[in-house]
C-alpha positions as CSV (number, residue, x, y, z in Angstrom):
1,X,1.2,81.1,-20.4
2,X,0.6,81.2,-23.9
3,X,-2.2,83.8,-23.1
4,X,0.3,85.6,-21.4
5,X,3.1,85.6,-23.6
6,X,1.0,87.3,-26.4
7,X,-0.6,90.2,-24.2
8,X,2.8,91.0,-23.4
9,X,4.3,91.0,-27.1
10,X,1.5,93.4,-28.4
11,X,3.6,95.8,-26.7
12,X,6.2,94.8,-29.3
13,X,5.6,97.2,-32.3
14,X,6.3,95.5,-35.8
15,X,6.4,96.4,-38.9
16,X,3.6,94.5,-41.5
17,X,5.0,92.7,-44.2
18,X,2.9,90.6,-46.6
19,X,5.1,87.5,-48.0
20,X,4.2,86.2,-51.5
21,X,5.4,83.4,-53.2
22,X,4.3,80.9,-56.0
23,X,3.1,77.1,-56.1
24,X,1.7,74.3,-57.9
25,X,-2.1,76.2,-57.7
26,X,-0.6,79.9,-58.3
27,X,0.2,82.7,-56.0
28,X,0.4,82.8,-52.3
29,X,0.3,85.6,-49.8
30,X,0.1,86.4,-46.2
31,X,0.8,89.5,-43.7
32,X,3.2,88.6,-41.4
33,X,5.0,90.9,-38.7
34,X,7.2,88.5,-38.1
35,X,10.0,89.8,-40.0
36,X,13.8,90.8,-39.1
37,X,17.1,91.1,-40.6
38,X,19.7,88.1,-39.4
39,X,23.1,89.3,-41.1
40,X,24.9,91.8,-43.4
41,X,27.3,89.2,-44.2
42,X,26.4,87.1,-45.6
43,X,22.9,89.0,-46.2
44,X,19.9,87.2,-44.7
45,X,16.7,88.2,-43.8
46,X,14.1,85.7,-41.6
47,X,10.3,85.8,-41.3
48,X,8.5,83.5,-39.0
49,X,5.6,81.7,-40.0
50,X,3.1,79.1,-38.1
51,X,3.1,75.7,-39.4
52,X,-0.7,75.9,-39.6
53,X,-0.8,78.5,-42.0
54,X,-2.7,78.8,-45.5
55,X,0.6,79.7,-47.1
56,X,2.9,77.8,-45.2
57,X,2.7,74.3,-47.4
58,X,3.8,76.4,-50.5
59,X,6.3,78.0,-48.4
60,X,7.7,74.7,-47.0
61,X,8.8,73.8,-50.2
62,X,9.2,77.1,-52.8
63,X,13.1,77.8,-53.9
64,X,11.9,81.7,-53.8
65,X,9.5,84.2,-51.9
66,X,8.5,88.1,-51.3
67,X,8.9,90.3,-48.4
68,X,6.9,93.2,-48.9
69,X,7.1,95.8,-46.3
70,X,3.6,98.3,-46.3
71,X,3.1,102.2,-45.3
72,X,0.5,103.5,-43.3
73,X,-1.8,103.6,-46.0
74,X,-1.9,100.6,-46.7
75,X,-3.9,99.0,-44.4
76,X,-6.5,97.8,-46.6
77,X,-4.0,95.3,-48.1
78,X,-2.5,94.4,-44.8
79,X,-6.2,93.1,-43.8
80,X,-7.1,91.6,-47.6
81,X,-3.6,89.1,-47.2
82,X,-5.0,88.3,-43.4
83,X,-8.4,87.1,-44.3
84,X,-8.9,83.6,-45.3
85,X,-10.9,82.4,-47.8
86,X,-10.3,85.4,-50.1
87,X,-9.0,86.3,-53.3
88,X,-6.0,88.1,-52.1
89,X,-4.5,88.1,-56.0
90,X,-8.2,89.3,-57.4
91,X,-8.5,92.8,-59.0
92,X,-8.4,95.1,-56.4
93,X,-4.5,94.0,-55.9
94,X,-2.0,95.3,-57.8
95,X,0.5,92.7,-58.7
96,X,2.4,91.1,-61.7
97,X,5.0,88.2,-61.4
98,X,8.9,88.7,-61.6
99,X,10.8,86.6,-64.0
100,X,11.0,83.6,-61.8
101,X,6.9,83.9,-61.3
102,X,7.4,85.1,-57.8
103,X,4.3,87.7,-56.9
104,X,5.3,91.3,-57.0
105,X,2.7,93.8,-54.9
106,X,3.3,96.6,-57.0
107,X,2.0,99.4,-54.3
108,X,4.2,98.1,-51.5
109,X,7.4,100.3,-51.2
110,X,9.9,97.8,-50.3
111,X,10.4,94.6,-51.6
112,X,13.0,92.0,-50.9
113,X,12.9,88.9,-53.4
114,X,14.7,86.5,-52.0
115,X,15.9,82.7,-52.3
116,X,15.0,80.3,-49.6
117,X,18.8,79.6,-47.6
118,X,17.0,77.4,-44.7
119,X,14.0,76.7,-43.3
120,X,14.9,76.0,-39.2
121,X,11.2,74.3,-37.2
122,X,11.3,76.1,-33.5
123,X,7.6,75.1,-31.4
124,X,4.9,75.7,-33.8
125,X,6.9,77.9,-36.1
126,X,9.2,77.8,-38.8
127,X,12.0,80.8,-39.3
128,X,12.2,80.9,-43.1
129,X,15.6,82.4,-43.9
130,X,15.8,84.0,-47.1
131,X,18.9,85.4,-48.7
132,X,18.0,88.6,-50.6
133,X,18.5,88.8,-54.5
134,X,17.3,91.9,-55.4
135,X,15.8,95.0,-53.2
136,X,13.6,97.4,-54.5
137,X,12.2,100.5,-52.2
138,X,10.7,103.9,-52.0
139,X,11.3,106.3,-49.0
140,X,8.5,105.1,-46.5
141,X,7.7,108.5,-44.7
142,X,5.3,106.3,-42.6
143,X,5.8,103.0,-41.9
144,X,2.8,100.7,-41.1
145,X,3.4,98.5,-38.0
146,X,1.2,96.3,-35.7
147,X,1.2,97.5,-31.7
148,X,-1.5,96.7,-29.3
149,X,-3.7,94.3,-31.5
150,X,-4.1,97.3,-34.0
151,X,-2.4,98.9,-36.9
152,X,-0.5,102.1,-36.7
153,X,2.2,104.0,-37.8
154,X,5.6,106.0,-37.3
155,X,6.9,109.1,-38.5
């Protein structure tokens, strides 16, 4: 079933997001499409995130975090915050933390910096509820989202 379930979701096109966010050994990051608003009022936001990620004991525990949603072009990044075992702060990223230390991605059009509101375990995830603080954003003229297993775009 599990099999099954996730042939049938890559018909689900979502946008890529990275999240960022910073712990006791620095920055963290990971591309997630996983991402959706929960409520105008109050504002919320939720990203989903496996228990068994590389970010996720930072994440379990950090009072703040990034959503950063990407454009087309950026699928380089996308893949660079995927990959284990990288430097995914090193110097081909652009990036520079906020006044709280949270990691910006400077390139990335959109970015929602918010404050953890709940953390909610469902199966092997975790819906990490974030209350937006402060929204920055560009016009995206083409979004980058994930459909079929592979990257692509809408305009």
């Amino acid at each position: 079933m599990k099999e099954r379930l996730r042939d049938a979701l890559k018909h689900h096109a979502q946008a890529v997001t990275i999240v960022t966010a910073t712990g006791p050994e620095g920055p963290v990051g990971t591309t997630m499409s996983s991402f959706t608003s929960v409520s105008f009022e109050p504002p919320l936001v939720v990203v989903w995130i496996g228990e068994g990620a590389s970010v996720w004991p930072v994440l379990r525990t950090a009072p703040l975090f990034a959503v950063h949603l990407l454009e087309a072009a950026q699928t380089g990044l996308a893949d660079l915050f995927a990959t284990k075992g990288v430097d995914r702060f090193g110097p081909e990223t652009r990036w520079q933390e906020d006044e709280d230390g949270v990691p910006w991605l400077l390139d990335a059009p959109v970015r929602l910096r918010c404050r953890t509101a709940r953390r909610i375990a469902v199966g092997d995830h975790v819906a990490l509820v974030g209350e937006p603080l402060d929204i920055t954003h560009s016009d995206i003229a083409t979004p980058l989202v994930r459909h079929q297993g592979r990257y692509t775009s809408v305009a």
